[in-house]
Structures are given as C-alpha cells and as structure tokens.
LUMZA-688182 format. One record per residue (C-alpha): residue in one letter; residue number from 1; x, y, z. Coordinates in pm, whole numbers, always signed. Layout:
% residues N
R   code   pos       c1       c2       c3
R      a   NUM        X        Y        Z
...
***
This chain:
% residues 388
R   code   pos       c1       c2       c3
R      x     1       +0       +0       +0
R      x     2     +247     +229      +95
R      x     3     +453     +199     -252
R      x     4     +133     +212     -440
R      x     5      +79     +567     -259
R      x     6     +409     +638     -340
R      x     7     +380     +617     -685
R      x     8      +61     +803     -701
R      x     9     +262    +1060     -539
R      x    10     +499    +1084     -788
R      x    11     +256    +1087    -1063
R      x    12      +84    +1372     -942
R      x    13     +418    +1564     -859
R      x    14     +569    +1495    -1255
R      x    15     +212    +1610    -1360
R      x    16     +225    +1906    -1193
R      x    17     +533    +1962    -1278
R      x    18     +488    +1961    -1683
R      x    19     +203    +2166    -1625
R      x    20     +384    +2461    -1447
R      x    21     +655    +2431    -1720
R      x    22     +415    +2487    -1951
R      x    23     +259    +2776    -1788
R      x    24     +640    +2894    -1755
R      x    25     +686    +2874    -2099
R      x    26     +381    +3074    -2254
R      x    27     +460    +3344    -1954
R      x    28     +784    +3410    -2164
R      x    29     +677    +3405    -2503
R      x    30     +834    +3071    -2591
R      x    31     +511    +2917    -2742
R      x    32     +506    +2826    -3059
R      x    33     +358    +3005    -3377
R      x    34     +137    +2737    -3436
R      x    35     -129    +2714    -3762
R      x    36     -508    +2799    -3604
R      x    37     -779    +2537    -3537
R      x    38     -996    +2666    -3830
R      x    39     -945    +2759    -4207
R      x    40    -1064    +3082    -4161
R      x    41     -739    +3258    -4176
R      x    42     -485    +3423    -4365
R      x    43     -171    +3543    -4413
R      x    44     -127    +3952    -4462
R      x    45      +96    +4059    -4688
R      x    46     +312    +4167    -4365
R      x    47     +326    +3756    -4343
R      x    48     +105    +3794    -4028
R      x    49     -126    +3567    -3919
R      x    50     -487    +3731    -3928
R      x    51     -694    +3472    -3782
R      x    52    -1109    +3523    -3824
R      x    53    -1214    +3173    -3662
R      x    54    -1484    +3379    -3422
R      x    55    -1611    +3483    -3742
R      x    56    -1726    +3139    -3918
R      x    57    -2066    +3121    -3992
R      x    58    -2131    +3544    -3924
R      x    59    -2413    +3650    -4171
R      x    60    -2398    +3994    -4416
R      x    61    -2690    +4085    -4625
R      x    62    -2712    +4272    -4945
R      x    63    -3029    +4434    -5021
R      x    64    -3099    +4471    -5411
R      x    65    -3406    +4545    -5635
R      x    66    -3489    +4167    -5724
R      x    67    -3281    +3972    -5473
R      x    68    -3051    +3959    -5183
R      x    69    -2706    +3812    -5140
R      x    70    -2658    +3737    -4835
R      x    71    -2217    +3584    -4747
R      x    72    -2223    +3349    -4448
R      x    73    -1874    +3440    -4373
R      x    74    -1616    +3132    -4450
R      x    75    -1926    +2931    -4532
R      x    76    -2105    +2998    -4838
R      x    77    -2260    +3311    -5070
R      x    78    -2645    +3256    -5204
R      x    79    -2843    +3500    -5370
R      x    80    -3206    +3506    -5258
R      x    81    -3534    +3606    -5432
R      x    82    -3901    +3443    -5427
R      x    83    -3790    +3254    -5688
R      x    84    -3575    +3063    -5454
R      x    85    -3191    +3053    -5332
R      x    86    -2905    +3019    -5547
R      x    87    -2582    +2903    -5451
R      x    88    -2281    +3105    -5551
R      x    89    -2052    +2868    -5417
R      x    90    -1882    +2707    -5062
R      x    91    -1575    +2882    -4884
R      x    92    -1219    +2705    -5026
R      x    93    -1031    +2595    -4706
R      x    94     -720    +2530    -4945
R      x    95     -561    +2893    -5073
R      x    96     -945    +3000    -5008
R      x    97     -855    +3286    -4801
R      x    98     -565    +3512    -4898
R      x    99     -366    +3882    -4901
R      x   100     -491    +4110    -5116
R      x   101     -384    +4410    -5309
R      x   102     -448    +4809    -5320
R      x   103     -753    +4884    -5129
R      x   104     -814    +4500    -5056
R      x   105     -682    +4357    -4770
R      x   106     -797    +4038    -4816
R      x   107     -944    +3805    -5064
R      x   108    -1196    +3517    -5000
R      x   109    -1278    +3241    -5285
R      x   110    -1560    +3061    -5310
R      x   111    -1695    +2733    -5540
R      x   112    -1847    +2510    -5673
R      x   113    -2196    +2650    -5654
R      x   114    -2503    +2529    -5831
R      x   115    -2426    +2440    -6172
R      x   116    -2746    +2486    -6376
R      x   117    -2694    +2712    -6697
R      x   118    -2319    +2739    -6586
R      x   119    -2224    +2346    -6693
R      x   120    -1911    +2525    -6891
R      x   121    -1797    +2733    -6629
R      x   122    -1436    +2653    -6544
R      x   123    -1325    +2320    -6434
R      x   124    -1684    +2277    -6395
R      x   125    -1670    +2445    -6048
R      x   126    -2078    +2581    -6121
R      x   127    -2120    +2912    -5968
R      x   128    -1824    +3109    -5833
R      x   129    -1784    +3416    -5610
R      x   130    -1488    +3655    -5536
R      x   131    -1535    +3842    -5172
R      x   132    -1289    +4114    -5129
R      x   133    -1241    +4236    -4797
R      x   134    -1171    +4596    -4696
R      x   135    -1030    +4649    -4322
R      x   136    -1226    +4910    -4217
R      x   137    -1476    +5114    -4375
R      x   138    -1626    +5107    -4732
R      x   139    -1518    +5397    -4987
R      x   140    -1867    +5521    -4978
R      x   141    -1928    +5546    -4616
R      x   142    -2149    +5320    -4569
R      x   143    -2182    +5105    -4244
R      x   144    -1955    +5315    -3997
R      x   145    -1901    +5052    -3693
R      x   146    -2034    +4722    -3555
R      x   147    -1947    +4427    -3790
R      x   148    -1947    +4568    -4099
R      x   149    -2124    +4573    -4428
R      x   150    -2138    +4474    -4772
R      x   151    -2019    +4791    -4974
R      x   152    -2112    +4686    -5308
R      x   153    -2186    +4400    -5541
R      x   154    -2109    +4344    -5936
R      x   155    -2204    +4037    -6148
R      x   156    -1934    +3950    -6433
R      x   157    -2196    +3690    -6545
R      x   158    -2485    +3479    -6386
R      x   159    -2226    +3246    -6290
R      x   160    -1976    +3488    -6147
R      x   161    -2007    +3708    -5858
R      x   162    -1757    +3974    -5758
R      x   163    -1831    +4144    -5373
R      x   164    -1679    +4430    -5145
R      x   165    -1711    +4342    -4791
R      x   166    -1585    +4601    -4531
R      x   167    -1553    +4443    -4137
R      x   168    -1307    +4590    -3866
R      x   169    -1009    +4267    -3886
R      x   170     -855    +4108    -3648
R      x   171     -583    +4226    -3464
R      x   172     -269    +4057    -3701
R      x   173      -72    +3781    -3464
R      x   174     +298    +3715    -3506
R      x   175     +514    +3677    -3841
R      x   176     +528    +3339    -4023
R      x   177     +817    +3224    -4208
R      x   178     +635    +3142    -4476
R      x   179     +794    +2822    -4736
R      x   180     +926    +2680    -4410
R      x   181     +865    +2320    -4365
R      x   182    +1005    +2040    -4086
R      x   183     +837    +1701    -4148
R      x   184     +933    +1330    -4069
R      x   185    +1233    +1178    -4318
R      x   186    +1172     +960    -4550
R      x   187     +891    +1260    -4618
R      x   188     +553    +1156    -4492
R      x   189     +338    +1451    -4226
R      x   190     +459    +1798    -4163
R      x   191     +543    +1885    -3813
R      x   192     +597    +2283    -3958
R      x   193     +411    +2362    -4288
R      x   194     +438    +2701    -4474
R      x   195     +611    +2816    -4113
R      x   196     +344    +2700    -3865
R      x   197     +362    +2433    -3673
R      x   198      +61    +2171    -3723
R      x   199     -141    +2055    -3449
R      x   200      -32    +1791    -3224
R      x   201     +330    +1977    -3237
R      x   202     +210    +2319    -3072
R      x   203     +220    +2173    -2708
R      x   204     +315    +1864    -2566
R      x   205      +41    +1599    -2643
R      x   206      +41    +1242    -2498
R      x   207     -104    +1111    -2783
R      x   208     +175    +1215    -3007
R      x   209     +426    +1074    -2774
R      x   210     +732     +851    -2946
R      x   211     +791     +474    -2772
R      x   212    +1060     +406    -2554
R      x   213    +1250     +161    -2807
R      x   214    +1249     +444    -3067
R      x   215    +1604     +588    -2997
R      x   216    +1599     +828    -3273
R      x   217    +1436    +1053    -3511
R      x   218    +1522    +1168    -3841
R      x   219    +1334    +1522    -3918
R      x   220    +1377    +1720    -4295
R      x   221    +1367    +2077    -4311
R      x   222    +1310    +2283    -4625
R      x   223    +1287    +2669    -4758
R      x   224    +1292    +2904    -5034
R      x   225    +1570    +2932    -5191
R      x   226    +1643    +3281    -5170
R      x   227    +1534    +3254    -4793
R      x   228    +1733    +2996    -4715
R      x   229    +2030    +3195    -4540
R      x   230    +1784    +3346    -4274
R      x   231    +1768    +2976    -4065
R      x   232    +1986    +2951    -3817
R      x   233    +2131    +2663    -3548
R      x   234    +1869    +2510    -3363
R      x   235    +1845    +2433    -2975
R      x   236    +1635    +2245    -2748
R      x   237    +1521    +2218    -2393
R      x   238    +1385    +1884    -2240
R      x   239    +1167    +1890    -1961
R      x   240    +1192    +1707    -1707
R      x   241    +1556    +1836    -1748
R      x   242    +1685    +1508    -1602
R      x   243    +1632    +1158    -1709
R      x   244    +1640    +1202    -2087
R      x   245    +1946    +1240    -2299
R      x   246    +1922    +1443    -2612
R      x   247    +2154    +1537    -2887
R      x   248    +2102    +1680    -3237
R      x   249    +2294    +1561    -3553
R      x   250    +2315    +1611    -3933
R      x   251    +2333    +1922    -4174
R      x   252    +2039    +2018    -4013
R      x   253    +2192    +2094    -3653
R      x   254    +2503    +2286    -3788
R      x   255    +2213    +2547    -3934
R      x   256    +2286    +2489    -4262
R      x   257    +2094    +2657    -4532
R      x   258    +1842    +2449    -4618
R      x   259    +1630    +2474    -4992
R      x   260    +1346    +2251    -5153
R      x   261    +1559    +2061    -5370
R      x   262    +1822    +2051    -5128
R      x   263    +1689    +1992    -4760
R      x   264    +1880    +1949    -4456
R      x   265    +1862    +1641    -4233
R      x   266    +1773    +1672    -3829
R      x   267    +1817    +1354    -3671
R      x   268    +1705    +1357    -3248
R      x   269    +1914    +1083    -3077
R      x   270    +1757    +1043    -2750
R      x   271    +1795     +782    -2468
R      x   272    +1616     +731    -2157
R      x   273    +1852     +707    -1876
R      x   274    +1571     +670    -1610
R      x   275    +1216     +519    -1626
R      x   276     +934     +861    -1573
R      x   277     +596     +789    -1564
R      x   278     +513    +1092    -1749
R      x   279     +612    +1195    -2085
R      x   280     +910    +1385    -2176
R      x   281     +898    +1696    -2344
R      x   282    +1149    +1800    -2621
R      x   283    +1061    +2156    -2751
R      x   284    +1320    +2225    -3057
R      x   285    +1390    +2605    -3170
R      x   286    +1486    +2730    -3484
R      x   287    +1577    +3103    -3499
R      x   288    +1486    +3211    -3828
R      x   289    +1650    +3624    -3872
R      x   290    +1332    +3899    -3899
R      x   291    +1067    +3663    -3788
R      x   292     +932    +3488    -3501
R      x   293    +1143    +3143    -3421
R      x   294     +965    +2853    -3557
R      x   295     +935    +2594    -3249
R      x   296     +791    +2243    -3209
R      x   297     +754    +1994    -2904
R      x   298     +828    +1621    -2946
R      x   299     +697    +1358    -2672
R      x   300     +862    +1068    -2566
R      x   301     +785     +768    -2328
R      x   302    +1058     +642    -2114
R      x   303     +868     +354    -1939
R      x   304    +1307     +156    -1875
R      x   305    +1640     +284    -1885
R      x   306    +1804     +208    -2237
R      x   307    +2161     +122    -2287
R      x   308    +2356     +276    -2552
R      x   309    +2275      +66    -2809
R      x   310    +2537     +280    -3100
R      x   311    +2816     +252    -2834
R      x   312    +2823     -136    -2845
R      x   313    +2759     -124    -3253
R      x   314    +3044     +142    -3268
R      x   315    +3285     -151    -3027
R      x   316    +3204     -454    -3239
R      x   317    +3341     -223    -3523
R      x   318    +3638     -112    -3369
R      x   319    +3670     -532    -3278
R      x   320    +3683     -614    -3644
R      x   321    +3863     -362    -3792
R      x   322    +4152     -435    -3473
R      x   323    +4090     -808    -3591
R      x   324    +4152     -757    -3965
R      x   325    +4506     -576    -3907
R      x   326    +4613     -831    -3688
R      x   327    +4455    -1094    -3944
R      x   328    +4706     -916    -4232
R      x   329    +4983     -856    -3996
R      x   330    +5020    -1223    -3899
R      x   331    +4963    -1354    -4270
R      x   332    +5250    -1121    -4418
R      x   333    +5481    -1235    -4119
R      x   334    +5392    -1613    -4224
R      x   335    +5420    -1515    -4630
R      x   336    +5734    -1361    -4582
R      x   337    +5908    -1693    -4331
R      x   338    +5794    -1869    -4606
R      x   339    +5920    -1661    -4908
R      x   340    +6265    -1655    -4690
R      x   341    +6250    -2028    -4657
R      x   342    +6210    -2175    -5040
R      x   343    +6402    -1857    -5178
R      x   344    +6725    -1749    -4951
R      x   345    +6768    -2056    -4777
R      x   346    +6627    -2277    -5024
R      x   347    +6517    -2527    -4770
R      x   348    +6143    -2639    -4768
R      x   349    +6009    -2881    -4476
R      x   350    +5677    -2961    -4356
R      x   351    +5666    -2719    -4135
R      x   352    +5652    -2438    -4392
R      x   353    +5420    -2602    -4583
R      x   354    +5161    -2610    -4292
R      x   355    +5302    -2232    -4275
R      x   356    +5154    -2209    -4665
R      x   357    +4851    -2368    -4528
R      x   358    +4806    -2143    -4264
R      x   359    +4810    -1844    -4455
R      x   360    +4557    -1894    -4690
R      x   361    +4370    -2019    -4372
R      x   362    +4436    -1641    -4200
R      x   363    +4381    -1462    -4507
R      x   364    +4010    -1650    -4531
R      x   365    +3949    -1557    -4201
R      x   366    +4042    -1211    -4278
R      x   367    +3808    -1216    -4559
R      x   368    +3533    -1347    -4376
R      x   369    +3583    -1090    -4042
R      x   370    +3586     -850    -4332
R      x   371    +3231     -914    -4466
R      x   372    +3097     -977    -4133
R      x   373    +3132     -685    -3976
R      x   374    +3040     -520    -4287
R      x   375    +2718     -668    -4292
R      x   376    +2642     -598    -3935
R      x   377    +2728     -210    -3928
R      x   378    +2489     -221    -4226
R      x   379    +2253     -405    -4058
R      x   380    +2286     -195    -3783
R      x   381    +2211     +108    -3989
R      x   382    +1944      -38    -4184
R      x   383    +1760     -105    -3817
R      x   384    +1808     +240    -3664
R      x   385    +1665     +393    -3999
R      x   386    +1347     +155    -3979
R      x   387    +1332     +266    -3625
R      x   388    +1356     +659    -3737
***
C-alpha cells in the first residue's frame, strides 16, 4: 500500500510539474507560432497571421431590387429572391482565403456552386464568387461601426459574382516564415508547414508521444531558396531536465541553409537514462532572422532505462577492424618466413608447408571478419533507420 501511494505521489508531482513548465513557458513568449484550429485565416501581406475563426458562420446581407445576397462568412454566398436561393458557391479551405492588393486587404474564394446554366464554367466548379475584404470602412461610407457591411456587389456573369465586404479585422498575430517546412524523413506529415507548426506539435500531447524503443528521429527541413540563409542553429530544452538524454545531428543541426531541392537532415538521438511515468517533453527552436522562431515539441515515453545501443555497434566495429590488421599482420609475417624459406635458404620442410597452409587459412578468415562486420554495421544502420 504504501509503494502504491508512493507512486501516485509521484505521478501527481511529474504532472504538476509539466504543467507549471508549460505555464512557464507561454509566460515568456516561448510558445510556438502554431497554424489555427480553423481555415478561416490568412496570411497579410506583412506575413502575419490574421486569424477570423470567431467569425465562421457570421451572416452579411445585401439588399438589391430583385434579390438579396446574403455571405455566411467562411461558409457559403447565395443570392435570394421568391424565386428561390441560389448558390454562388462554398468557402475554399485550401488557398481559399488570402492577401490582397491596393484597397483590398484580403481576398476570400468561393466554389463550386449550383451548376445549372453554368455546366461550362471553369473546371466545372458551377457558380463562383470573389469576396474582397476591406479592413475598415467602405469607400462610400457606408456602415460606420459594428461588424461591418457589404459595400457593393457586381455580377461579371450569372455564374460569377464579384463582392466588397468592409468588417473591422482582427488584430494581425505574429510573423510566419512562410515556405518553411520540418516534417518526418523519408517525407511523410509535416510537423511545420508554410512556417506553422501543425497541431499535435504546438504543445506537448500524450497522444503524439514517441515509444521508448524508438532511440531516434530523423526530421527534414526545407525553404525558399532565396530565404534559405535566414535559418539559423537550432536548440532544445527537455523537460523534465533530467532523465532524458538528447543530442542533435546532421546538416540540419550545424544550421545549414536548407532549400526545396536541397533539404537538410535533423536527426534527435535520444535515450532514456531513467524510467518517468510521465512523458518527456522536447521543444526544438529554430531562430529564423526577422521573424518569429519557428518551435515544435516532441513527446517521448521512457517507461526503462536504455543502454547505448550505437556505443556497443560502434565496439564490435572497432573489434573487427583491430581483428583484420592483426589478421594481415600475422599472414604477411607467415608469407614472408615462407618466401625466406624456399628462396634465400632454399630449404622447404613440412613445417613451412603447414606455414603455406596457414596463410591462406588467415587470409580466409580475414576475408570473412571482413564481410561480417560489414554486414552488421549495415545491418545496424538499416535497423536504426526503420526505427527513425
């Protein structure tokens, strides 16, 4: 009873513990410029993140002589008469919402709306509409305050629907690198795409968390081109600070440049040197020059203390290759008795012979210790990749 107690004990303590760190962390600024829950965002042309989330769904109305349009902001635009509602097409999640240009702030895109008597439209995407979004006020001075209005609204055709929309914005959050990406190597999910970090990489998330027997992880990171230079070294903090060893290797760690046809390689080696209960926390920073550091967490369960498992494979190596010189040392030194025997002295006895013998015999085993250990560093290799 009293271990079991105990234990509970120091379950609550580590929880508490992460949880206060945590706290810590957003106290300072540290947390990371993560992408938001919703689509209804967008990048400014400041590279800011303007998110509208509270906005989904919010209705604006357009009063004309025969019909109304009416935007459901981030949803949909339908015009509506007695003759019934027509679809002008569903907010694009995917490059649906960006910067605009002049006296537009932002642009929203919306598709694939009904398609009768617009079957040739393009791609077949039925009715379209284009909302433009003004951060303020409209040029006419209409709707002064509150949430905003409609300024004005053209046709280009019955299938194509161009509108002004004036709203007071949100307040634009911190700069994204944008064409910044970290993802898993051999390339499969982002952790950072376009410069945010996805979600399940913002915070530390159990869920998420890597297995004890995975010792390493290899990580690509990627950029513009003519960005490249801005990325810098990256660091790390582990929390609980104690019990997990962590180092960072590859092109990636020296802060390399890194570009889309050329990306740099990040590979986490960590160990658990102590069994925890509770997750550890690994919470990588990359300082990228002019804009806010691009950070991610990475989770990992320590449930038994690992050996190092490269310093043994690293030993058997340095075994063979000690074995191989002495394998070559010892069959010159019998080669050249023998070669002294039959040619200065000119004396052969059985004893050289078994001499012959026994360097062909050395000089197959130095074949064989040859390919062995070859095969095992590769093997070696081959199973910490799989394991990456």
């Amino acid at each position: 009873m009293r271990s079991e107690g105990c234990h509970l004990k120091a379950s609550l303590l580590d929880y508490l513990l992460i949880l206060v760190t945590a706290v810590v962390l957003q106290g300072l600024g540290t947390v990371a410029v993560a992408v938001p829950r919703s689509k209804c965002y967008a990048l400014d042309n400041s590279s800011r993140i303007v998110d509208f989330s509270s906005w989904i769904g919010l209705p604006f109305e357009y009063e004309d002589k025969d019909s109304d349009l009416v935007i459901r902001f981030c949803k949909d635009v339908e015009r509506r008469s007695q003759m019934g509602y027509v679809d002008f097409g569903r907010f694009d999640g995917f490059n649906g919402f960006v910067a605009g240009s002049g006296h537009v702030d932002f642009v929203q895109g919306f598709y694939n709306g009904d398609l009768l008597k617009c079957e040739d439209s393009y791609d077949k995407r039925g009715r379209t509409a284009q909302v433009n979004i003004i951060c303020g006020n409209c040029s006419n001075g209409q709707c002064k305050g509150g949430f905003g209005c409609i300024c004005r609204v053209t046709y280009e055709s019955s299938c194509r629907a161009f509108v002004e929309l004036a709203i007071p914005c949100e307040k634009p959050g911190p700069r994204v690198f944008e064409g910044f990406t970290v993802g898993f190597n051999p390339r499969s999910s982002e952790i950072v795409y376009n410069g945010m970090t996805q979600i399940g990489f913002e915070m530390s998330h159990h869920e998420f968390s890597f297995r004890t027997e995975q010792i390493n992880v290899a990580l690509y990171i990627s950029a513009i081109a003519s960005v490249s230079t801005l990325v810098r070294k990256p660091s790390f903090k582990v929390s609980p600070e104690k019990g997990l060893n962590v180092k960072l290797s590859g092109s990636g760690a020296t802060g390399s440049p890194p570009t889309t046809l050329s990306p740099t390689v990040l590979i986490v080696d960590w160990r658990c040197e102590k069994a925890h209960s509770m997750p550890f926390e690994v919470n990588i920073t990359i300082p990228i020059e002019g804009y806010e550091p691009v950070q991610f967490f990475l989770t990992k369960m320590c449930e038994y203390r690992q050996d190092q498992g490269g310093d043994s494979a690293r030993g058997w190596a340095t075994f063979g290759v000690i074995s191989c010189i002495f394998i070559v040392a010892s069959a010159l030194f019998c080669c050249g008795g023998f070669i002294y025997k039959t040619r200065v002295e000119r004396v052969v006895c059985y004893t050289d012979i078994l001499s012959y013998f026994f360097f062909f015999f050395l000089f197959f085993l130095y074949f064989f210790n040859y390919v062995s250990t070859k095969i095992f560093i590769e093997y070696s290799m081959g199973l910490m990749h799989c394991q990456a």
